[in-house]
C-alpha positions as CSV (number, residue, x, y, z in Angstrom):
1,X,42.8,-7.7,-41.2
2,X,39.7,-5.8,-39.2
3,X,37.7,-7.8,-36.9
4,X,33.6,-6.6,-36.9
5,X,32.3,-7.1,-33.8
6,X,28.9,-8.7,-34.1
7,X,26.7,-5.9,-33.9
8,X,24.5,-8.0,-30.8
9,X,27.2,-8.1,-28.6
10,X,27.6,-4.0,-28.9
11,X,24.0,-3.9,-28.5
12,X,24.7,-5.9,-24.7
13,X,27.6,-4.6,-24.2
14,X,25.7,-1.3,-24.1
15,X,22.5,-2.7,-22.3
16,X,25.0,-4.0,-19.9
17,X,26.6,-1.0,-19.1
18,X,23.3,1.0,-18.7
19,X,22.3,-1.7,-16.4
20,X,25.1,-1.5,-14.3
21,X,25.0,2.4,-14.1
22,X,21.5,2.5,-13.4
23,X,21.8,-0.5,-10.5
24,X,24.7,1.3,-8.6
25,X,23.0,4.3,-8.7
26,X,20.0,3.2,-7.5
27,X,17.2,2.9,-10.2
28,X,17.4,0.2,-11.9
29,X,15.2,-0.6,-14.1
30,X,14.8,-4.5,-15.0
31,X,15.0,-7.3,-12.9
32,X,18.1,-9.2,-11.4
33,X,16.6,-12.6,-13.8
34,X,16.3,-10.0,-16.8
35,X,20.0,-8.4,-16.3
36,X,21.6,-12.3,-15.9
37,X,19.6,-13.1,-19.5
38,X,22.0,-10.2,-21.2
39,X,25.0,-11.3,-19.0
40,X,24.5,-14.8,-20.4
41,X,23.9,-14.3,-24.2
42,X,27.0,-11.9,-23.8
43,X,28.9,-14.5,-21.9
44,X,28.0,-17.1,-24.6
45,X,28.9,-15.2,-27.9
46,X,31.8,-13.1,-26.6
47,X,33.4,-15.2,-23.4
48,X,36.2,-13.4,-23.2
49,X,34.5,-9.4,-23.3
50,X,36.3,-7.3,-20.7
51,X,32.6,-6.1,-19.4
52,X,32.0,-10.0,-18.3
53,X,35.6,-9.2,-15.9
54,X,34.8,-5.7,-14.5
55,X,32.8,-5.2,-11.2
56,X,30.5,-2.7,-10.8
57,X,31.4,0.6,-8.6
58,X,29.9,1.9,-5.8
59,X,27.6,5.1,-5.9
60,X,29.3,8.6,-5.2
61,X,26.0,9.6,-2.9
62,X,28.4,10.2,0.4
63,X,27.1,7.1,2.5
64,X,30.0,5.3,4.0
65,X,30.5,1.7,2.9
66,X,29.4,-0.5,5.6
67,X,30.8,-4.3,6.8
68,X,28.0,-6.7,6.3
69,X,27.7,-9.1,9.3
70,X,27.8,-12.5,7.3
71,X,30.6,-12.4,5.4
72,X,29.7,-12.5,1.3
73,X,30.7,-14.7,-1.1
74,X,31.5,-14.4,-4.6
75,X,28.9,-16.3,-6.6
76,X,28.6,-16.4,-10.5
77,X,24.4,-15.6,-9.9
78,X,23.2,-15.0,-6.4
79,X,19.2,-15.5,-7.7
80,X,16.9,-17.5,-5.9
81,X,13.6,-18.9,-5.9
82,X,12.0,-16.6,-3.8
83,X,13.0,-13.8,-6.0
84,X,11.4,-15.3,-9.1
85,X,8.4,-15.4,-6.9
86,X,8.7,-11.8,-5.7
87,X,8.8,-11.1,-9.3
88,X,5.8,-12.8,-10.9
89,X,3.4,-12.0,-7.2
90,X,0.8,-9.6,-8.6
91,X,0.9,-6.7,-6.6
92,X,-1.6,-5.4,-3.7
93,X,-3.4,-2.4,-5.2
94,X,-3.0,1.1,-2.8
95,X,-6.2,1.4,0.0
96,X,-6.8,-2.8,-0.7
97,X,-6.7,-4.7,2.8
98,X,-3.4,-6.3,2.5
99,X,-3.8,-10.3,2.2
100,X,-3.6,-12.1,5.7
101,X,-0.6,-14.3,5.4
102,X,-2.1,-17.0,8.1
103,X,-4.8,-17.6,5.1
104,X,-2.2,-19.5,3.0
């Protein structure tokens, strides 16, 4: 008997992977909410998918791997509210006066 694999968890699987590649190296290219959204529909139609048990590599750009001084934890989504907000601020256009924070 084959097993098809629905074809939107390839589609994630791949999205996922590109994600990944392009975070650890760097550029990536959607944000941390937007990456958790595919992690979540993947999570929900394929729970068991071995991408949803790998962890991502390091870059191979030479810089030595450095000890962080407060130790991390493992969390299943480290996304906060000020991150949304960082997200969704509009952004200062180039040669505007940047906004006086003491104003809010």
């Amino acid at each position: 008997m084959s097993l098809k694999k629905n074809p939107r968890v390839a589609e994630l699987e791949c999205a996922i992977k590109r994600h990944q590649d392009l975070y650890y190296n760097g550029q990536p290219e959607i944000s941390d909410a937007d990456f958790d959204a595919l992690w979540d529909e993947l999570k929900a139609l394929d729970p068991v998918n071995p991408i949803l048990a790998k962890v991502g590599a390091d870059a191979l750009d030479g810089w030595p791997k450095a000890k962080p001084l407060i130790p991390l934890t493992a969390q299943a989504r480290a996304f906060y509210e000020l991150e949304k907000l960082w997200f969704q601020a509009p952004a200062t256009p180039v040669g505007a006066p940047a906004p006086d924070a003491a104003q809010h």
